[in-house]
Backbone as a chain_set.jsonl record, in Angstrom:
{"seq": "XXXXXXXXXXXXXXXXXXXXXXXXXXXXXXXXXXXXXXXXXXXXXXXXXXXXXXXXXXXXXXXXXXXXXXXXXXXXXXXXXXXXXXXXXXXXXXXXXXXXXXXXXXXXXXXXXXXXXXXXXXXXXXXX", "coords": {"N": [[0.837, -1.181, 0.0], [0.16, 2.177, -0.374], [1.408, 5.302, 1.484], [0.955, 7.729, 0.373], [-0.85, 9.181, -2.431], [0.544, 9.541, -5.753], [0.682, 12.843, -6.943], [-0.184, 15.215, -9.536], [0.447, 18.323, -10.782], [-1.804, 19.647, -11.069], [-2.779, 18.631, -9.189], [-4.396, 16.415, -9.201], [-4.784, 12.616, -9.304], [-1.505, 11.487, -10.054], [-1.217, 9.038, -12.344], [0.64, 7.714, -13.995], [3.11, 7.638, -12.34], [1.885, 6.005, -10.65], [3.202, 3.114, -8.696], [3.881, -0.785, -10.489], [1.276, -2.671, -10.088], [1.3, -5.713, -7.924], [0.839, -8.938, -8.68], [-0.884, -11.366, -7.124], [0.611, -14.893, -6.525], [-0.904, -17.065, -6.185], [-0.671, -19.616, -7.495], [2.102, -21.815, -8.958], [4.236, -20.836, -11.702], [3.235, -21.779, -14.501], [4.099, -22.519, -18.13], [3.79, -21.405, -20.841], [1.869, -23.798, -23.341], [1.117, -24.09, -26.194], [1.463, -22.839, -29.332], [-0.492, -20.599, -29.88], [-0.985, -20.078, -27.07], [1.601, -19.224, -26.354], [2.067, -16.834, -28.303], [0.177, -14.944, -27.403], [1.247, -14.964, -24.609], [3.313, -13.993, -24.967], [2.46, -10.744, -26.118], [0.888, -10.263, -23.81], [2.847, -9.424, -21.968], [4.552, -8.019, -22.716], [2.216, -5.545, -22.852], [1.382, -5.533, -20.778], [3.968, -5.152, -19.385], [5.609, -6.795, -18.12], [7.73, -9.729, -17.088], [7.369, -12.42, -17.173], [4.693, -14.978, -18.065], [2.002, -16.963, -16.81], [-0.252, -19.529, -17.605], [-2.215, -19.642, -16.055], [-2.651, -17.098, -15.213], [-4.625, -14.118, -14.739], [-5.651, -11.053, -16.854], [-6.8, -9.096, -15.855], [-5.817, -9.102, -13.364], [-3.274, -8.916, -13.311], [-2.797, -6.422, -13.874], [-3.805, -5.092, -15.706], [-5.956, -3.381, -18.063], [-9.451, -1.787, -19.575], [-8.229, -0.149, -21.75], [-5.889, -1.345, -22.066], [-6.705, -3.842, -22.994], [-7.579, -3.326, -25.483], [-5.205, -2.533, -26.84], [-3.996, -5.423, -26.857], [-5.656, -7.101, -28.387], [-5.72, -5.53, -30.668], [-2.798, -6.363, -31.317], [-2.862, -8.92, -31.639], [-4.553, -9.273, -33.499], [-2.664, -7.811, -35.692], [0.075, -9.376, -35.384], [-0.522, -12.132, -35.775], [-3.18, -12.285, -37.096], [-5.43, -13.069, -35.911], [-8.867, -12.215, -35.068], [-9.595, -11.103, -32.513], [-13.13, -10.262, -30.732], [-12.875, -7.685, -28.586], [-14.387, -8.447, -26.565], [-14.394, -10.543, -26.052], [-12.167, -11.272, -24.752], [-12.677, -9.87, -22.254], [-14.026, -12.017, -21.152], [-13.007, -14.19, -21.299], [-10.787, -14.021, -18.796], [-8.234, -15.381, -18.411], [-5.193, -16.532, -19.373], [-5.033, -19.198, -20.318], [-7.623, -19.959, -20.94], [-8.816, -17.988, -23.15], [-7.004, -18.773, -24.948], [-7.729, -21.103, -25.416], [-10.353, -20.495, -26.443], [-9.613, -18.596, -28.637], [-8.921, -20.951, -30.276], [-10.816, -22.633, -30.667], [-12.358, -20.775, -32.249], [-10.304, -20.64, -34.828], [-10.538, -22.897, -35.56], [-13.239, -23.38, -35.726], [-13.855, -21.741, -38.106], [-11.442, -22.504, -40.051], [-13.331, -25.426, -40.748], [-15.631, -24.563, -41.77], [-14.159, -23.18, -43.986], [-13.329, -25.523, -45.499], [-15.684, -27.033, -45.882], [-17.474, -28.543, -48.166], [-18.176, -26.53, -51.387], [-21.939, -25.479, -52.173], [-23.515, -27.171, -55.096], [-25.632, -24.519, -56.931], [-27.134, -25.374, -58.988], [-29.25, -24.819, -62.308], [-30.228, -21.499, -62.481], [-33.156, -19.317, -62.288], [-33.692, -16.509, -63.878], [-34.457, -13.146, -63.069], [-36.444, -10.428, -64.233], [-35.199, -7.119, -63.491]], "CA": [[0.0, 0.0, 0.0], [1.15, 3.728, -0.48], [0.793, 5.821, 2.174], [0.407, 8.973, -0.096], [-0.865, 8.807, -4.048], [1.308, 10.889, -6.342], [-0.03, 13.957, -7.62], [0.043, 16.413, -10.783], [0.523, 19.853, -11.294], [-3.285, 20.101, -11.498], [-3.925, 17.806, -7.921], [-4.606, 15.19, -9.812], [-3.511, 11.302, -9.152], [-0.436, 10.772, -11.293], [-1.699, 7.249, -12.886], [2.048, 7.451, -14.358], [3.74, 7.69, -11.428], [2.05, 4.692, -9.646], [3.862, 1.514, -9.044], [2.876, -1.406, -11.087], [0.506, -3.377, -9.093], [1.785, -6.872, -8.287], [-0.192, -9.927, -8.507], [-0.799, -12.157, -5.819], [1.13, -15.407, -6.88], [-1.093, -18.168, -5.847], [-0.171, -20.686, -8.145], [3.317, -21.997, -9.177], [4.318, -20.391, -12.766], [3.103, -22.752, -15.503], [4.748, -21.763, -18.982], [2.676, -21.475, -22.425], [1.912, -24.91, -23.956], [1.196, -24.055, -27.079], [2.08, -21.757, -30.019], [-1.382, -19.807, -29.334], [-0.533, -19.453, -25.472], [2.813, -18.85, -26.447], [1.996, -15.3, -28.891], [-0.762, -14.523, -25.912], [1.896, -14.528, -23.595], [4.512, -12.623, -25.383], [1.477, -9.667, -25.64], [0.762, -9.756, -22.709], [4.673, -9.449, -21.442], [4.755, -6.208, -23.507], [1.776, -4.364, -22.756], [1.794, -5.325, -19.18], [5.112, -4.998, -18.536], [5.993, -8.021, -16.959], [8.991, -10.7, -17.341], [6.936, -14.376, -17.118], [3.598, -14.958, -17.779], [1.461, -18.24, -16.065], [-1.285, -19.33, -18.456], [-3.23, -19.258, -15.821], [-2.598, -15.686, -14.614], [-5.97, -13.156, -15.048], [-5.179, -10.31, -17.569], [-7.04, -7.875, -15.099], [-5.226, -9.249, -11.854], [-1.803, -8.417, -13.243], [-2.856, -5.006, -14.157], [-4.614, -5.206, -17.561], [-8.056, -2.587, -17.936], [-9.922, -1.703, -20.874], [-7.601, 0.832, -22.479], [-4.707, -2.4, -22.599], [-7.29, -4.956, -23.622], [-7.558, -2.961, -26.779], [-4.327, -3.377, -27.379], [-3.766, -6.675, -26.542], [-6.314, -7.632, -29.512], [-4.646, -4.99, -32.21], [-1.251, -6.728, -31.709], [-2.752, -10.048, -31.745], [-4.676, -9.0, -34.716], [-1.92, -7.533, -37.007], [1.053, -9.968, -35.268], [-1.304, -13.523, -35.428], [-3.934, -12.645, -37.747], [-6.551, -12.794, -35.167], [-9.583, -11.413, -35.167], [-10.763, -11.71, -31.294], [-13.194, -9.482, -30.26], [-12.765, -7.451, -27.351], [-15.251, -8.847, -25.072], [-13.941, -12.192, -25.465], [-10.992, -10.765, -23.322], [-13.074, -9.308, -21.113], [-14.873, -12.979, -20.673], [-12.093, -15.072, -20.844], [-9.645, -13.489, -18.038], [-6.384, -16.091, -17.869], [-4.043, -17.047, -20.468], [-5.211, -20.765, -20.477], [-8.982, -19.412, -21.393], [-8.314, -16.852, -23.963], [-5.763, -19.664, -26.091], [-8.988, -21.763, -25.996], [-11.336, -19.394, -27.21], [-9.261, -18.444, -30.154], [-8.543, -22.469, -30.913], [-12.06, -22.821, -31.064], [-12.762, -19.795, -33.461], [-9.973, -21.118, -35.894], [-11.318, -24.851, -35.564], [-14.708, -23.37, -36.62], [-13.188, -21.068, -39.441], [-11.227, -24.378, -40.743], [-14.19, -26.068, -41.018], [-16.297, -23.465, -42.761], [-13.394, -22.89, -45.183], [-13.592, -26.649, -45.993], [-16.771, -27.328, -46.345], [-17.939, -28.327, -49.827], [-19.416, -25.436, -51.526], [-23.061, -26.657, -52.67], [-24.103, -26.369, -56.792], [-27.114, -24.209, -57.361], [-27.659, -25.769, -60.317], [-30.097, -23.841, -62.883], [-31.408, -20.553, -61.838], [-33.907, -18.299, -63.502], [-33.336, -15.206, -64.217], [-35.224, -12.131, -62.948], [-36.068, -8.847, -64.496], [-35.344, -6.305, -61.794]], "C": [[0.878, 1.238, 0.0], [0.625, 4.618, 0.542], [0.703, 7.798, 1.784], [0.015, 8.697, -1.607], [0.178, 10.061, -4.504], [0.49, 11.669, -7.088], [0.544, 14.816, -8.553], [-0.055, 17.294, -10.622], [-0.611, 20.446, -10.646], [-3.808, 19.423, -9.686], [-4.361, 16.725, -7.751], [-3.702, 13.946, -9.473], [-2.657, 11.448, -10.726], [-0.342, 9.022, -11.543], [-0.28, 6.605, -13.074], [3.146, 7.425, -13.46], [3.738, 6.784, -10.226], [2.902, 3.667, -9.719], [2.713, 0.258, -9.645], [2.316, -2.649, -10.233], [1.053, -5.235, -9.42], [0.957, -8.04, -8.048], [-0.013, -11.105, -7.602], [-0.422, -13.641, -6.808], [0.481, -16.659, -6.001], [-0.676, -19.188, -6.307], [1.374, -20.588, -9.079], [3.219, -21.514, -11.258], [3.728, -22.109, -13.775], [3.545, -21.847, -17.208], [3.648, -21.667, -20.233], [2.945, -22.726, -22.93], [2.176, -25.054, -25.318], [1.527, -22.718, -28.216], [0.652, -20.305, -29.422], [-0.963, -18.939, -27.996], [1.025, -18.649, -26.06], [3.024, -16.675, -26.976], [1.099, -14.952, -27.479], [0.232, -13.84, -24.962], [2.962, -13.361, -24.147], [3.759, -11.012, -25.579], [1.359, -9.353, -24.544], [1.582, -8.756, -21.698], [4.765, -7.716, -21.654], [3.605, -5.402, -23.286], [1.248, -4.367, -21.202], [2.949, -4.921, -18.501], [5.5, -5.627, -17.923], [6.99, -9.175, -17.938], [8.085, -12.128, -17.71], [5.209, -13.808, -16.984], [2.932, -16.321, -17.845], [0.295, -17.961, -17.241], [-2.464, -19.515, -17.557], [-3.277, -17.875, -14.916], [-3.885, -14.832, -15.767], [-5.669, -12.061, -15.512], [-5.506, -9.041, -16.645], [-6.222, -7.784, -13.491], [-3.419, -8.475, -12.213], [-1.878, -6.72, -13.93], [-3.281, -4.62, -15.226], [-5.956, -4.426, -16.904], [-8.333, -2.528, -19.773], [-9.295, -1.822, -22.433], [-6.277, -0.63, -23.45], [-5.444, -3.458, -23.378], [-7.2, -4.708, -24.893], [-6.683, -3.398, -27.929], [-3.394, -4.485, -27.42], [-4.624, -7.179, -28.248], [-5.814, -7.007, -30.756], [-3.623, -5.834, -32.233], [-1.667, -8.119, -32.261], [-3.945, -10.0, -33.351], [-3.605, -9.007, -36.019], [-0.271, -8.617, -36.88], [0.719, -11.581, -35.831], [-2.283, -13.661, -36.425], [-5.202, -12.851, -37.123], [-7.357, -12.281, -34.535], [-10.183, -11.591, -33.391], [-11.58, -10.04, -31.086], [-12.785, -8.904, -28.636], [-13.847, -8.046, -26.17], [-15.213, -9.987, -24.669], [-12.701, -12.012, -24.425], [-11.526, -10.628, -22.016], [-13.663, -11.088, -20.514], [-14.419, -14.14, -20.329], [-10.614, -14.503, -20.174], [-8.568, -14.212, -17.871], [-6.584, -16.539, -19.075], [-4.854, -17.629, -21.282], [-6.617, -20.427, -21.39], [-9.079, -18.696, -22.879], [-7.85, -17.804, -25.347], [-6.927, -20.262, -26.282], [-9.679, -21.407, -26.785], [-11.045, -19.281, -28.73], [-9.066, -20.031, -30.973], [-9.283, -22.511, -31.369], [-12.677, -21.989, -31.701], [-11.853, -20.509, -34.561], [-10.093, -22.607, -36.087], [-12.611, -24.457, -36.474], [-14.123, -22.989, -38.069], [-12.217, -22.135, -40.497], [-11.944, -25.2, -41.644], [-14.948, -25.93, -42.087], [-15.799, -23.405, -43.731], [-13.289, -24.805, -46.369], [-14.7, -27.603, -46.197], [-17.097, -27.206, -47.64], [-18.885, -27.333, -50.303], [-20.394, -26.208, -52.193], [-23.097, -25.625, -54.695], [-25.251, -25.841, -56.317], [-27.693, -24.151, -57.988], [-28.466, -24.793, -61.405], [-30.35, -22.934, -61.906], [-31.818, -19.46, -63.151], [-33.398, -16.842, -62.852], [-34.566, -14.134, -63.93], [-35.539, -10.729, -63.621], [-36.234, -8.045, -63.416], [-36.315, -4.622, -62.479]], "O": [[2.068, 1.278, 0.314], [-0.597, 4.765, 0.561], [0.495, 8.75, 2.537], [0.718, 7.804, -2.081], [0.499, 11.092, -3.911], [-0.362, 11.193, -7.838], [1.715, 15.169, -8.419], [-1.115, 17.418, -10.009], [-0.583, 21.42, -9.894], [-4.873, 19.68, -9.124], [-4.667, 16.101, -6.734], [-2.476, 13.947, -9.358], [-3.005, 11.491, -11.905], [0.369, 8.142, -11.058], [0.078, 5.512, -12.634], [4.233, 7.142, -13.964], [4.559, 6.595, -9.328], [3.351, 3.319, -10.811], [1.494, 0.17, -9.501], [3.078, -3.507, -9.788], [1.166, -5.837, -10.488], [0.314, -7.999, -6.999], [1.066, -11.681, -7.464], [-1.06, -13.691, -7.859], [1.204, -17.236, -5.188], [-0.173, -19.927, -5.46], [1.728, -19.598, -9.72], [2.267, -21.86, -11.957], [3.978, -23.275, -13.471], [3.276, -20.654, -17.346], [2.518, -22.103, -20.011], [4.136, -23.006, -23.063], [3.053, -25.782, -25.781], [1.835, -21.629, -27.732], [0.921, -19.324, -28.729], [-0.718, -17.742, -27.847], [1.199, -17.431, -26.026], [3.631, -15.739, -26.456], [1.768, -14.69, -26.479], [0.21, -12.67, -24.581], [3.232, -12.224, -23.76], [4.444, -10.059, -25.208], [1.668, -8.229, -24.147], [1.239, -7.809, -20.991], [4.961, -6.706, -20.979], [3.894, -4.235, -23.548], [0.809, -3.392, -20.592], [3.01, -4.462, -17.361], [5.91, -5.164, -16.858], [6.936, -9.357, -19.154], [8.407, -12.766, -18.713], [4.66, -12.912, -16.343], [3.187, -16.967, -18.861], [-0.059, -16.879, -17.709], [-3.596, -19.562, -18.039], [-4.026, -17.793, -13.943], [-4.021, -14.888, -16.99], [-5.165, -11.465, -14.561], [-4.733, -8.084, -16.597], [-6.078, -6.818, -12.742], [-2.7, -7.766, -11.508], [-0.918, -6.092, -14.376], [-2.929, -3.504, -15.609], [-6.647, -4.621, -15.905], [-7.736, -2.981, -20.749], [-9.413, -2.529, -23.434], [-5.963, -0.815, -24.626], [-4.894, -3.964, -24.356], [-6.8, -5.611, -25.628], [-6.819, -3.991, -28.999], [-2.264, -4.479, -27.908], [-3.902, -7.593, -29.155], [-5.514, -7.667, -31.75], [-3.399, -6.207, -33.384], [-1.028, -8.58, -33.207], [-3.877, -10.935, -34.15], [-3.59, -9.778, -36.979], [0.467, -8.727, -37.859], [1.659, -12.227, -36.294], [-2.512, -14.799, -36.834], [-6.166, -12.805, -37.887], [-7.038, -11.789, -33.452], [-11.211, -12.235, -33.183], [-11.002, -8.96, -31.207], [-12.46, -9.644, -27.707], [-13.77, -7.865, -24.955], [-15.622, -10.523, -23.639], [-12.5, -12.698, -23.423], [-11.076, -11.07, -20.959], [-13.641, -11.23, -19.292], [-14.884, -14.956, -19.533], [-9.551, -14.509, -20.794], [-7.757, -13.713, -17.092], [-7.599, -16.846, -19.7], [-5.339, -17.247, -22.347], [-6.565, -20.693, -22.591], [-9.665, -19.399, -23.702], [-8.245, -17.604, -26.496], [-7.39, -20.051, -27.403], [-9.725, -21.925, -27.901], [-11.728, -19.624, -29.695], [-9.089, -20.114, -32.201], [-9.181, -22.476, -32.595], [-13.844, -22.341, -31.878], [-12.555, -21.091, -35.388], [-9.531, -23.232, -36.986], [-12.956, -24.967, -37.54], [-13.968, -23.795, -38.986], [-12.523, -22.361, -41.668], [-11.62, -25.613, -42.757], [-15.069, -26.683, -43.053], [-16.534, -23.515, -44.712], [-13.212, -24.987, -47.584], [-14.594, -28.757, -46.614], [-17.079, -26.148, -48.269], [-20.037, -27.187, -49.893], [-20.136, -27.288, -52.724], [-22.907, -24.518, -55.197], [-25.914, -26.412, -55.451], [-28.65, -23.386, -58.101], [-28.107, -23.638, -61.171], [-30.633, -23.23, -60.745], [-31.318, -19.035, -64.193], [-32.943, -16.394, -61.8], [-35.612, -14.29, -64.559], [-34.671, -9.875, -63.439], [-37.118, -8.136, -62.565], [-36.643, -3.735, -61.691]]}, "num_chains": 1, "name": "protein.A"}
């Protein structure tokens, strides 16, 4: 705990001037399994600011809000190719969760893409 906040110019908390909040370390580090977890974690690393990340550590417990979720999904957009929305972040909070989520979007998308397209044999013609 701080026993003063830091303040701006203006009076204001200095957000930039807090320390970065550390996360309670219940469970023993577990590393990224797979390539998924693996990009996840390296995001995370970088816009949290943190050295090691547990796939089952909670994106909001280690200091993740909105503003980072954002860009947590741009990087993993334009680095990965994946489209997550943001509220799947918000819904799946640890690592482990999150790597799922997206498995199971490009499992469906897979599928979809290999699915036989159907003939639609004859069609008539309309005047519009």
């Amino acid at each position: 705990m701080l026993s003063t906040l830091p303040l701006t110019a203006n009076g204001k908390v200095d957000r930039n001037a807090l320390p970065r909040p550390k996360a309670d370390i219940q469970h023993r580090l577990v590393p990224p399994r797979t390539q998924t977890e693996e990009i996840i974690a390296g995001i995370w690393s970088e816009v949290l600011g943190i050295e090691q990340v547990s796939i089952y550590d909670n994106f909001f417990d280690l200091g993740g809000h909105s503003l980072l979720a954002t860009q947590v999904t741009t990087r993993l957009r334009d680095r990965a190719g994946i489209e997550l929305p943001l509220r799947d972040l918000f819904a799946q909070h640890t690592l482990a969760s999150l790597a799922q989520t997206i498995e199971k979007m490009r499992l469906a998308l897979e599928q979809l893409q290999s699915a036989p397209a159907k003939e639609l044999g004859d069609r008539e013609e309309f005047e519009l």
